[in-house]
C-alpha positions, 0 to 999 in steps of 0.5 A, a space after each residue: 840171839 841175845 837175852 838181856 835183862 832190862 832194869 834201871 842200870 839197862 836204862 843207864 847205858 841203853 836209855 834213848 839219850 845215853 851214848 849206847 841207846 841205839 847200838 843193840 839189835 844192828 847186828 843181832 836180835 834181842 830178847 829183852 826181859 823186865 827185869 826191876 819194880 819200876 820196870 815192870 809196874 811201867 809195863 802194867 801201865 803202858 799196855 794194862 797187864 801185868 808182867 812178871 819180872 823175869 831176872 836171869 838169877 831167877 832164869 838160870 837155874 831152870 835154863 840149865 836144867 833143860 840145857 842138861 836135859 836136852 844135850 845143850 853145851 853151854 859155856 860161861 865167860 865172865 869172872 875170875 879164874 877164881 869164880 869159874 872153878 867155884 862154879 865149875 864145882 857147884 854145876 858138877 854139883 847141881 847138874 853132873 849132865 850138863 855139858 859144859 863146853 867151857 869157861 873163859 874169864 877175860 880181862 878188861 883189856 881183852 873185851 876191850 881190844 876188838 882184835 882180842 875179842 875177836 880171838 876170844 870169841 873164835 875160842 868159843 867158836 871152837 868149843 862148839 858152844 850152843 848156849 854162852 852165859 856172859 857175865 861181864 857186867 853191863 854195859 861190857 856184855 851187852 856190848 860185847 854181844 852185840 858185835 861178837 856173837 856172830 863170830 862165837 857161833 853160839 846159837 844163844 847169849 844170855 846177858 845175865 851179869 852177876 849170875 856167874 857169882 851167884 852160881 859160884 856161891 860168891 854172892 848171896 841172893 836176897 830173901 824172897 819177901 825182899 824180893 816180892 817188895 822190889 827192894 833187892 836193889 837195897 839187899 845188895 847195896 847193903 852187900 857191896 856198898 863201894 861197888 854197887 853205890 854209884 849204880 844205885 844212887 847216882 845213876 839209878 834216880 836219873 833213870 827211874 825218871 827217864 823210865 817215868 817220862 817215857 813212853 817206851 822201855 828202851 831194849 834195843 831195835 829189831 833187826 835184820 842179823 847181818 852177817 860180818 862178810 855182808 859187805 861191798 865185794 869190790 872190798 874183798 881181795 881179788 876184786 877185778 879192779 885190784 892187781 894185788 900189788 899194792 897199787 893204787 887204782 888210777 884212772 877208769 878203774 873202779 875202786 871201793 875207796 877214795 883217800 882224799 888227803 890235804 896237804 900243805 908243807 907236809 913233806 915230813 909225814 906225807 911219806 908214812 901215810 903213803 906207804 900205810 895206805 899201800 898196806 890198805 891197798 892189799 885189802 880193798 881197791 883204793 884210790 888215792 888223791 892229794 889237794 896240795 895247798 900251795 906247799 914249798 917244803 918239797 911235799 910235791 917233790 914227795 908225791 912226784 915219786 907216786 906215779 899211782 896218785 892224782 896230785 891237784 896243785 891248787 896253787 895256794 892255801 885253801 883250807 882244809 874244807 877248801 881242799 877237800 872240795 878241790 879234791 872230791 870234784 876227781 872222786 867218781 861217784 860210786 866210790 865212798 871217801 876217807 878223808 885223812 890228814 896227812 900227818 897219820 898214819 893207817 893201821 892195817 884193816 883200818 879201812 876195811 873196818 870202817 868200809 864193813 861199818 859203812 855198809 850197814 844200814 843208815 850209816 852215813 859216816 865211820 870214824 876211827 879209834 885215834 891214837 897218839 904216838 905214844 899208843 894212847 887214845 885221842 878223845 877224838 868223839 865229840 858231842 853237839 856243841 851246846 851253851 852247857 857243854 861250852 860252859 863245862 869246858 871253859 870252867 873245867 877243861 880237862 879236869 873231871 873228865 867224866 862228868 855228865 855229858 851235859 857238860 862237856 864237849 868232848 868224850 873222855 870217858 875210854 869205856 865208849 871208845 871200846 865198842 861202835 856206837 852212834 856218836 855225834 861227830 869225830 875229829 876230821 882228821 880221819 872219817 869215811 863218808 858213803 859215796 851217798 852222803 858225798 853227793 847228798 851233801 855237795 861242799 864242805 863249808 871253806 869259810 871257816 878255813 880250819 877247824 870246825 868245818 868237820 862239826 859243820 858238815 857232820 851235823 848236816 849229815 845227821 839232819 839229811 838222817 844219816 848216822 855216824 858212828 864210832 868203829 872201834 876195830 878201825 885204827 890210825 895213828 896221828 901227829 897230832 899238831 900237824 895244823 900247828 898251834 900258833 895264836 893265830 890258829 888258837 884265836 881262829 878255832 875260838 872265832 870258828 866256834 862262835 861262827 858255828 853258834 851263829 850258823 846253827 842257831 839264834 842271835 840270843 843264842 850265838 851271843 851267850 855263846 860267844 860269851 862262854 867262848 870269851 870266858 873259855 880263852 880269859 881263864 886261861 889267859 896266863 898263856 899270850 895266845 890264850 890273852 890274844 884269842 880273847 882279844 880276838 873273840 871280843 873284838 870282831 874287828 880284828 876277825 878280818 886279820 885271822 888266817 881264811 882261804 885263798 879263795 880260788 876262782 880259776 886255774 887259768 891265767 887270765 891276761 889284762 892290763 893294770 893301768 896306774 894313775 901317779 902323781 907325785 908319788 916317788 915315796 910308795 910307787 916302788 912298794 906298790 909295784 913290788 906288791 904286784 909279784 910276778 904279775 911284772 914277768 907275764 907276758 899276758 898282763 900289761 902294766 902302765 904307770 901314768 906319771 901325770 904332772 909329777 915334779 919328783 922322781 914318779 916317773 924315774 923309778 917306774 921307769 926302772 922297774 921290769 915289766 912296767 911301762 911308764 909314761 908321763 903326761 903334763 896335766 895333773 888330773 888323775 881322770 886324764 891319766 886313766 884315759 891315757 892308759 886306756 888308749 895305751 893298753 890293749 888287753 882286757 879286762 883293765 884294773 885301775 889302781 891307786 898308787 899307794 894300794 899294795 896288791 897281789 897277784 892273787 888278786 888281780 889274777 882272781 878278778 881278771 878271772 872272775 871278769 873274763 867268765 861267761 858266767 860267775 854265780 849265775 849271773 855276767 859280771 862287767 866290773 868288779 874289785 877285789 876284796 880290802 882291808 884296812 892298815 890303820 897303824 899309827 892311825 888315831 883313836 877316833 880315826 880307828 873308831 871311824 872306820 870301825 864303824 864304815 867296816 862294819 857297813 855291810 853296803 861296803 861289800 857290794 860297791 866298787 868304790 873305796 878300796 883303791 882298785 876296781 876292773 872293768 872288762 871290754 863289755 862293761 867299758 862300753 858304759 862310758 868309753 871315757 872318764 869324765 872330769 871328776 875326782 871320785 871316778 871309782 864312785 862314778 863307776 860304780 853307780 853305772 853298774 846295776 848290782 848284778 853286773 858287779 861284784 866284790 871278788 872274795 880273794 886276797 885282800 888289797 891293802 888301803 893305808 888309812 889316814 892316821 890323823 883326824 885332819 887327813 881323814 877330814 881331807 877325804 871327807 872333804 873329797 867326799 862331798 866334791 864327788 857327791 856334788 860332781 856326780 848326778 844321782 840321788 843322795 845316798 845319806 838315807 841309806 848309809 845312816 839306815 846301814 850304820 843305825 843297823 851295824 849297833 850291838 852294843 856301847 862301843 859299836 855305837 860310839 864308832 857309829 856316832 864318830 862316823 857321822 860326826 866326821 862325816 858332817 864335819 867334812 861335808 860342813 867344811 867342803 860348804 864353807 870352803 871347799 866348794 868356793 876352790 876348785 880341785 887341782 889334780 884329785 884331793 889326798 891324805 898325806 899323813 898316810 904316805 
């Protein structure tokens, strides 16, 4: 049992909202007294009695009587060297019977270090100590009792701070009426004003006020002791899953962990972790499973040497969130998971550590003490993200590191990586998860890629009522810069902030934050990627252009047929052909090149390309090219691509996915497009500010039409068995799909070259209003006016807003007064763009 001293520095340290509020009581009981005038008149007030303040310099003295009397060994450890002979002599003085089993008077760095202390405390335990007085000052001894009592075997501890000095004579106790009057506080600050300054008059009023607001004294919550070993059994050695070679567990077998490690172009650290890893295998059954995100530095080749591992190639990069979910899908469902980057390494027990923390009550997540290469402490604990915190940080960053935790995100503060207490979240580089939180809590968020999904997740386990907590005697050791520190990731973690503020809180809210983050990347903009984070936070048009994940909809290679309508397009028939990759060697996919009515040399360089087969027709009517890649293609389902659109693989492998499952999200798709972006190099100011403003149209991401590409499948085929005769046929599709028979597929973005000049983009308008005349169907210009009116945020949201309808009207007048008097030969394009 512990014995604490509850005044306002106990409030300080232990109060509700302070970082070791809810430590004490989880692994011993505590007998707490008041000890402090404000403390005690609160007590009078809350229960109507009258308490006694019961300071251990008033306690000990009697304590040590009785311990003398009744053949108690007590043992001291605090103080110097010096300290403990003054008080050795002044015990042999006052009580020559008592049994002094020892004095130990460690250093900061002993009660600091978990391995030292565990020493220190096996030290007592072999003195065979009953009553250990610990005089290191709060909160060190609070703290160090908590989490080694058990270990010194004492049957009592009592937390009595600067009874050590008193009983040495090194410190004198205040007059008796100073006392009675409550101000001894005063006396002693008069003694040692440097030390006792900062305790008295900084952090004291703050505590006598949260004393004063509150309800409850803060002493610590009753607890069930836990005894160290009381622990998972399939952690200890010799577990029947475990054939002590340091083997991973494969297979059926069970195990007490899962590692779950990303990797992508890991090559150069991936062989340290492993072999770290091996070590932690000797301790507990551990299984090991690696999602590699497409890497082509050799990292596979590294893993392939590790035939006790479960390598998944995902095939590309899909973030680290992405990644961890591919990889959780092969965790059975009673083994708890450490997730760990692949550029650490683990110290030796570090698991176990974290598994034994693990284990106690309410404790959803453990995290590791992080160090850098050098052997120095990562601030890997980190608070909620708040208004305050992201203000302290942009102004100040690293400068005051100890400033009120209002005020900073990050804990600098080395003292509360010394002992395990519950913390808000920790770096994702390295955490152990319970197998319940894993189920409870399903995917980690992939849209934010990299960084801060680690926030994210741990905020939503502290909202399910799971606590994570920091675990000092768990250690590894990271790269650091593993993830790479490029402007594009520098603006990315920037974005994901503001995306995180957006998630979890209020429009107002988000947008304050977004400012602050602003702020953050400006002062610092000396530096070129700081300059283009700030860009890029400001801008959120250029979002769109930041690194995100190759979603992944299937491990399968689903066939088609891309089908190509080309006329006249000798200039950019070779560079859309290139962009298909190796689509052009399989077999399963079919592509066709429709030359219709070209006069250059269309034909002739499809022609020429592998894999293609390029046909020609003599009329220039892009609806006559597609059926005649209907009639000739035999595979479904069928991409229609524009010629001069760039498209990958990726996505048309993910779209054909997506149309050949019975079921995508729920519902059965019959058409769908891949995702775009815009290229708008070279484009004009108010050809920019247009489209701008169409990109921000949140209709765009739920229609067919506009991104030069669109598939159908053999089902949603049978809508229209033929193309009409009319220029827009990707509108024409689109509107005979009912929204839940189409879908934009969230994948690598096909890129549409824009008109760079206003008269290229007034052709297209003009093209535009042909197809909306051509096409039955009510008018959408309610709607689309209704979208652009909501997209307004602000002056330049709202210029890109009035441009687009200017332009728009501009062309449909111009489509009035001419264009609708010719009729349109072959299909209407802009050439400025080609």
């Amino acid at each position: 049992m512990g014995v604490a001293s509850i005044n306002l520095d106990h409030v300080h340290h232990f109060g509700t909202r302070e970082v070791w509020g809810d430590t004490l009581g989880r692994r011993i009981e505590w007998l707490n007294l008041i000890d402090g005038a404000p403390i005690a008149t609160k007590a009078r007030r809350l229960t109507g009695q009258t308490w006694p303040r019961l300071a251990g310099s008033d306690l000990i003295a009697p304590i040590l009587d009785m311990a003398a009397e009744e053949g108690i060994r007590v043992g001291f450890l605090g103080g110097s060297e010096e300290t403990l002979e003054l008080l050795r002599a002044a015990v042999a003085r006052h009580w020559p019977d008592l049994m002094v089993s020892g004095t130990w008077s460690p250093s900061r760095a002993q009660i600091t270090d978990p391995r030292q202390s565990m020493a220190l405390a096996e030290q007592v335990q072999h003195t065979q100590t009953d009553l250990l007085v610990v005089g290191l000052g709060k909160p060190r001894q609070e703290l160090w009792i908590e989490n080694y009592a058990p270990a010194t075997g004492a049957k009592v501890l009592l937390a009595f701070g600067a009874v050590v000095d008193f009983l040495a004579g090194r410190v004198s106790r205040a007059p008796q009426a100073i006392s009675d009057a409550g101000l001894e506080w005063a006396w002693r600050l008069a003694l040692e004003p440097r030390r006792l300054a900062r305790r008295y008059l900084i952090q004291g009023p703050p505590a006598y006020l949260q004393v004063q607001r509150s309800g409850l004294i803060p002493a610590g919550r009753p607890s069930r002791p836990l005894d160290r070993d009381t622990v998972d059994p399939r952690l200890r050695s010799g577990a029947p899953s475990f054939d002590g070679n340091a083997a991973f567990v494969t297979g059926d077998q069970t195990a007490a962990l899962s590692a779950v490690i990303v990797t992508y172009n890991s090559a150069d650290d991936i062989a340290g972790l492993i072999e770290s890893l091996r070590v932690q295998a000797r301790q507990l059954a551990l299984r090991v499973i690696v999602a590699d995100n497409g890497s082509t530095d050799g990292t596979l080749d590294r893993l392939a040497a590790h035939r006790d591992i479960t390598v998944i190639e995902t095939g590309r990069n899909l973030g680290y969130a992405g990644g961890i979910n591919v990889a959780l899908k092969s965790v059975p469902a009673a083994e708890h998971v450490a997730i760990l980057n692949p550029d650490l390494t683990v110290d030796d027990g570090a698991l176990l550590a974290l598994a034994n923390r693990l284990a106690r009550p309410g404790v959803g997540i453990a995290a590791p003490t992080i160090r850098d290469e050098s052997g120095q402490i990562f601030p890997s604990i980190r608070r909620e993200p708040t208004l305050a915190r992201a203000l302290g940080d942009a102004v100040l960053g690293s400068r005051l590191p100890t400033r009120s935790p209002r005020w900073s995100e990050t804990d600098q503060d080395l003292a509360h990586y010394a002992y395990p207490h519950p913390i808000d979240w920790a770096s994702g580089a390295a955490l152990l998860v319970h197998c319940d939180v894993v189920a409870t809590m399903g995917d980690w968020d992939d849209d934010y890629f990299l960084f801060m999904e680690e926030v994210d997740y741990q905020r939503r386990v502290r909202e399910s009522g799971y606590e994570i907590w920091f675990e000092p005697a768990a250690t590894v050791r990271h790269r650091q810069g593993g993830s790479g520190t490029s402007s594009a990731l520098i603006a990315l973690m920037a974005c994901n902030r503001v995306r995180y503020a957006e998630k979890h809180g209020s429009k107002l809210r988000a947008g304050c934050f977004r400012a602050i983050v602003g702020l953050h990347e400006l002062v610092r903009s000396k530096e070129e990627r700081h300059r283009i984070a700030f860009a890029t936070v400001i801008d959120r048009d250029r979002w769109r252009d930041l690194p995100r994940a190759d979603r992944q909809l299937s491990l399968t290679r689903a066939g088609g047929a891309v089908i190509i309508p080309a006329h006249n397009e000798a200039s950019v028939i070779a560079r859309t052909l290139g962009s298909l990759g190796d689509l052009l060697d399989d077999p399963a996919i079919e592509i066709i090149v429709i030359s219709n009515g070209s006069s250059d040399a269309t034909l002739a360089i499809a022609s020429s390309v592998p894999g293609v087969r390029a046909v020609e027709i003599s009329q220039a009517s892009k609806t006559a090219a597609l059926n005649e890649g209907d009639r000739i293609a035999t595979g479904w389902p069928r991409l229609y691509l524009d010629a001069d659109i760039d498209i990958g693989a990726t996505a048309v492998r993910d779209v054909f996915s997506a149309l050949s499952t019975d079921d995508v999200g729920g519902r059965a798709l019959e058409a769908a497009r891949p995702a775009s972006t815009a290229q708008l190099q070279g484009a004009s100011w108010i050809v920019r500010s247009y489209y701008r403003a169409r990109g921000r149209m949140p209709g765009l991401d739920r229609s067919l039409w506009g991104a030069g590409a669109y598939a159908v499948n053999e089902a949603g085929h049978r809508r229209f068995e033929r193309f009409p005769d009319v220029t827009g046929d990707d509108l024409f599709v689109d509107r005979l799909f009912p929204d839940e028979t189409k879908a934009v597929v969230d994948t690598e973005p096909v890129v549409v070259r824009m008109p760079r000049s206003l008269s290229g983009l007034l052709a297209i308008q003009r093209r535009g209003a042909r197809v909306s005349g051509q096409l039955d169907g009510p008018s959408t210009a309610g709607g689309t006016v209704r979208e652009l009116v909501s997209t307004v945020r602000g002056p330049r949201s709202a210029l890109d807003a009035c441009i687009y309808c200017a332009i728009a009207v501009a062309g449909r007048l111009q489509f009035g007064l001419h264009g609708n008097r010719r009729p349109a030969v072959g299909w209407e394009r802009d050439e400025s763009s080609r």
